[in-house]
C-alpha positions in Angstrom: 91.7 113.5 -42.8 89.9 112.0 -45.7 87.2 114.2 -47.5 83.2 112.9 -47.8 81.5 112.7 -51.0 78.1 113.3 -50.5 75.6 112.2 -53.7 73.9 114.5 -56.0 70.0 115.3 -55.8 69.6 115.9 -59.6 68.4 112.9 -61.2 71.5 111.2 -63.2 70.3 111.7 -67.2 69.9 108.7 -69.7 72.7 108.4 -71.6 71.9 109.1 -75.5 70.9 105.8 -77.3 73.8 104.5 -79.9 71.0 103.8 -82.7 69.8 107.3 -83.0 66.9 108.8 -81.7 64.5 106.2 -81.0 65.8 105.7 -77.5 65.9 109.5 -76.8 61.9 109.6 -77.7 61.1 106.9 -75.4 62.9 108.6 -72.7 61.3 112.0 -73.3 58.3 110.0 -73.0 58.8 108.2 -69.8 59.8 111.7 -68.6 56.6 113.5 -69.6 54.3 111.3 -68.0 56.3 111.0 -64.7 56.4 114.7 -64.4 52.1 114.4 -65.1 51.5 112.3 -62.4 54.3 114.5 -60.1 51.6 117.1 -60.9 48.5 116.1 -60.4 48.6 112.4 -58.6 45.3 112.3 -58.3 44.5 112.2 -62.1 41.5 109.4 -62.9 41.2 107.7 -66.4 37.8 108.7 -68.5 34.6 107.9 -67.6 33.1 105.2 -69.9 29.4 104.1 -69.4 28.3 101.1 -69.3 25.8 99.2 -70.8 23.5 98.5 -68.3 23.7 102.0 -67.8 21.8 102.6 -71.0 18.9 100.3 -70.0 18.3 102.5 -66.7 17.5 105.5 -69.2 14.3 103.6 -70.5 12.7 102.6 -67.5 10.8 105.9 -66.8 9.3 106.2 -70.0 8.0 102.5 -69.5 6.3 103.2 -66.2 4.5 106.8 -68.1 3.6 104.5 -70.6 2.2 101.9 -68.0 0.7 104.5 -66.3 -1.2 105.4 -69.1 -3.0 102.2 -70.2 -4.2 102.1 -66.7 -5.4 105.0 -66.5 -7.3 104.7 -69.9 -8.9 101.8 -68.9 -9.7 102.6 -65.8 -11.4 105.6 -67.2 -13.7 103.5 -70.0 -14.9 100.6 -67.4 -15.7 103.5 -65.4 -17.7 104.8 -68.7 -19.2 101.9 -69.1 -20.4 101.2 -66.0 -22.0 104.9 -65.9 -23.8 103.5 -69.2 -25.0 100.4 -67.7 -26.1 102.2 -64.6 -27.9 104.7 -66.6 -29.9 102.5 -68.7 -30.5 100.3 -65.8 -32.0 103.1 -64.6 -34.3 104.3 -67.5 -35.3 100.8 -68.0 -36.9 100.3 -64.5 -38.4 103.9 -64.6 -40.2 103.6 -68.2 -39.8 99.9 -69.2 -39.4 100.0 -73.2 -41.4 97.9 -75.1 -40.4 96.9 -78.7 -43.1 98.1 -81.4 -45.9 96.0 -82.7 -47.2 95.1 -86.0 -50.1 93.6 -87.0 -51.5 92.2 -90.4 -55.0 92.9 -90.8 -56.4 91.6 -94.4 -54.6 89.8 -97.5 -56.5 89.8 -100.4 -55.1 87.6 -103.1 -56.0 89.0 -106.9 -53.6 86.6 -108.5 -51.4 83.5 -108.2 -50.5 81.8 -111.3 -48.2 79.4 -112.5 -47.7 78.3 -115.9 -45.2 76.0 -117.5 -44.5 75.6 -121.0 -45.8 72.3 -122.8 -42.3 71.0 -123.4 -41.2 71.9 -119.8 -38.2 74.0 -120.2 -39.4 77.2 -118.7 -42.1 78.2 -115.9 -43.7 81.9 -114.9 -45.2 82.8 -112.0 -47.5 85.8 -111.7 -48.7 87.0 -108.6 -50.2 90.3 -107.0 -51.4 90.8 -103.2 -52.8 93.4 -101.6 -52.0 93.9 -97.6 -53.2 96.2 -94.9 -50.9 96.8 -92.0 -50.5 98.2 -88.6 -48.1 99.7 -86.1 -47.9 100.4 -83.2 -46.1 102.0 -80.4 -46.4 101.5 -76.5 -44.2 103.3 -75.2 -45.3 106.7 -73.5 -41.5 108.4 -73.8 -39.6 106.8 -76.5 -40.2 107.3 -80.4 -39.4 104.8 -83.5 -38.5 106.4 -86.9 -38.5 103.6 -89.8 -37.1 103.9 -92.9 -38.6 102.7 -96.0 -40.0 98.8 -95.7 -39.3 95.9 -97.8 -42.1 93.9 -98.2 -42.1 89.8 -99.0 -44.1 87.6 -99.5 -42.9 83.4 -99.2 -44.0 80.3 -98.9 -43.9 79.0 -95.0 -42.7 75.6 -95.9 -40.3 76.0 -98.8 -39.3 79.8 -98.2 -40.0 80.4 -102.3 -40.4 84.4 -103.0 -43.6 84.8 -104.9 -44.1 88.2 -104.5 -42.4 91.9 -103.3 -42.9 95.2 -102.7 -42.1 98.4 -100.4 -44.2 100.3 -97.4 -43.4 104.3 -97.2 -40.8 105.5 -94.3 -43.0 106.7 -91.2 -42.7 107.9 -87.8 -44.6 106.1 -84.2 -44.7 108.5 -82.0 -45.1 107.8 -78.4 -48.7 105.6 -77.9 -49.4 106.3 -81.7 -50.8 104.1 -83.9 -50.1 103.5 -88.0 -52.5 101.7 -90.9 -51.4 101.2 -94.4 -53.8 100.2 -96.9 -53.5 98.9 -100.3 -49.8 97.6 -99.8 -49.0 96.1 -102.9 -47.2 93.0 -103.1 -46.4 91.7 -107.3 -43.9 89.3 -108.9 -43.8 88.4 -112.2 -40.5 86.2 -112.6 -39.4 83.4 -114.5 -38.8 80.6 -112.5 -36.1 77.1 -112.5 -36.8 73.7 -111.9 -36.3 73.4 -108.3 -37.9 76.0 -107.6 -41.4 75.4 -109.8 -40.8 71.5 -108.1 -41.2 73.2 -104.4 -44.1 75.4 -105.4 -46.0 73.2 -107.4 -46.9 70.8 -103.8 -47.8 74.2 -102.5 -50.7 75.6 -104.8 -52.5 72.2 -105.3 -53.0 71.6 -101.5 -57.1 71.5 -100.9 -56.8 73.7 -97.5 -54.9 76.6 -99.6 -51.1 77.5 -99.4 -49.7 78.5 -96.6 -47.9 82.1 -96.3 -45.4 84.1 -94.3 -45.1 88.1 -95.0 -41.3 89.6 -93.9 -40.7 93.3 -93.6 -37.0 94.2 -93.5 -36.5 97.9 -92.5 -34.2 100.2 -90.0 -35.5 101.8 -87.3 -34.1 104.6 -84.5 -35.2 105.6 -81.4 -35.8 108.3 -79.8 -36.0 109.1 -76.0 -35.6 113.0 -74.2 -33.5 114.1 -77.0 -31.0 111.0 -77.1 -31.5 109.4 -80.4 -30.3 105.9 -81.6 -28.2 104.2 -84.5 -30.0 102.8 -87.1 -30.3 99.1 -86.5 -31.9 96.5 -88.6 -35.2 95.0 -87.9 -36.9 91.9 -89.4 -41.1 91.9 -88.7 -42.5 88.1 -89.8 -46.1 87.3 -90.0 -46.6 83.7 -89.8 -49.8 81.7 -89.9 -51.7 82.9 -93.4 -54.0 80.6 -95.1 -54.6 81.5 -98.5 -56.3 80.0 -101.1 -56.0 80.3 -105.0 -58.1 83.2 -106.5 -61.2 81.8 -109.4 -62.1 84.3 -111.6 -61.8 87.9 -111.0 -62.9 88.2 -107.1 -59.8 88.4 -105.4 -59.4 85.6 -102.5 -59.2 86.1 -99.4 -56.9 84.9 -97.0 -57.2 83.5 -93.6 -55.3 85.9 -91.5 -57.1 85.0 -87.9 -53.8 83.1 -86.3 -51.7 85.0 -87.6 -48.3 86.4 -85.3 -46.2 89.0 -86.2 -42.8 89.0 -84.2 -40.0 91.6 -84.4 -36.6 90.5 -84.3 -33.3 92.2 -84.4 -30.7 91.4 -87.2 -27.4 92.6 -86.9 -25.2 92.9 -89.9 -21.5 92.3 -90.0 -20.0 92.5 -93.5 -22.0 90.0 -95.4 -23.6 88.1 -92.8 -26.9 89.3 -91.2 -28.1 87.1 -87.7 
């Protein structure tokens, strides 16, 4: 009866390489990681993140920062409809009126021009005196001006013949203001153009005709809330003067005369 050979369960080891060692390595290698994954099969590679990955990281900060310039403006339109509401409000109850001015008398002590014989330079000399008035309408609301700057120009050619200043002041609430004795002087050298333009005006037989500006900055005042300082620009138009003879002062016409207030605003170096 013939005996049974029956395999071996060990596993059969490599046989050594003939070159050396470099084949025994590559075998303990093979071996090591086949007896890793007999150990733990379930063994995943590393986690690597992707890009896109990265991009889902910013999106909540965008959406706080979204959030927040709506809520900002949500908060000033709400503001500023709170302000227009408000002085929609005052405006119906106490209807603000802007000041008034009003010039009473010019007098006219000088007006000279004189030109050298050969021509090449002209002086002008004036002095004026002015009395003014102010006045306030309003029964709640308070102006404060600072100190005036007082001109005096021609109404057809706009030529300066004369300055000078009116004292800071307060209107109070239905209050009224007179200045006497504002004194308005020049005493300048004038060019060419400028004598050419004046000279039309001063030999006109129904007397020159004149325009006084006051440029100043006034606040307001209303139940303790109180105003920027904004510009203001008061022109009286319509003044018929004539040239003074002698030493009497002249003077002028000042019947249809208008004074107007208008706002100038200033941005850098332009005023409107």
């Amino acid at each position: 009866m013939a005996d049974k050979v029956f395999p071996s369960s060990k596993p059969t080891a490599a046989p050594p390489a003939a070159n050396g060692g470099i084949g025994g390595a590559a075998a303990a290698t093979t071996a090591k990681a086949n007896k890793s994954d007999l150990i733990n099969p379930t063994a995943r590679l590393p986690y690597r993140p992707q890009p896109h990955n990265r991009r889902r990281q910013y999106r909540p900060r965008r959406n706080y920062c979204c959030c927040c310039c709506f809520w900002i403006i949500l908060i000033i339109l709400a503001l500023a409809l709170l302000v227009a509401i408000a002085g929609s409000v005052l405006y119906v109850f106490y209807r603000p009126h802007p000041p008034s001015f009003t010039l009473a008398s010019l007098r006219i002590h000088r007006l000279k021009l004189k030109t050298a014989a050969d021509g090449s330079s002209s002086h002008l000399s004036t002095l004026f005196n002015l009395t003014l008035s102010s006045k306030n309408p309003n029964s709640h609301l308070s102006f404060s001006y600072d100190p005036f700057v007082v001109s005096c120009v021609t109404s057809n050619g706009d030529v300066l013949i004369g300055n000078g200043t009116l004292p800071a002041f307060v209107s109070d609430s239905k209050d009224e203001s007179t200045f006497r004795g504002v004194a308005v002087a020049s005493l300048m050298d004038l060019d060419a153009e400028t004598v050419n333009d004046l000279r039309p005006e001063l030999k006109k037989s129904n007397g020159v005709l004149l325009k006084v500006e006051m440029d100043t900055k006034v606040t307001a005042k209303m139940f303790g809330l109180k105003s920027k300082k904004v510009w203001i620009r008061v022109t009286c138009d319509g003044i018929k003067g004539t040239i003074p003879k002698g030493k009497s002062p002249a003077v002028a016409n000042v019947a249809g005369t208008k004074c107007k207030v208008d706002l100038r605003i200033k941005i850098w170096k332009w005023t409107f």
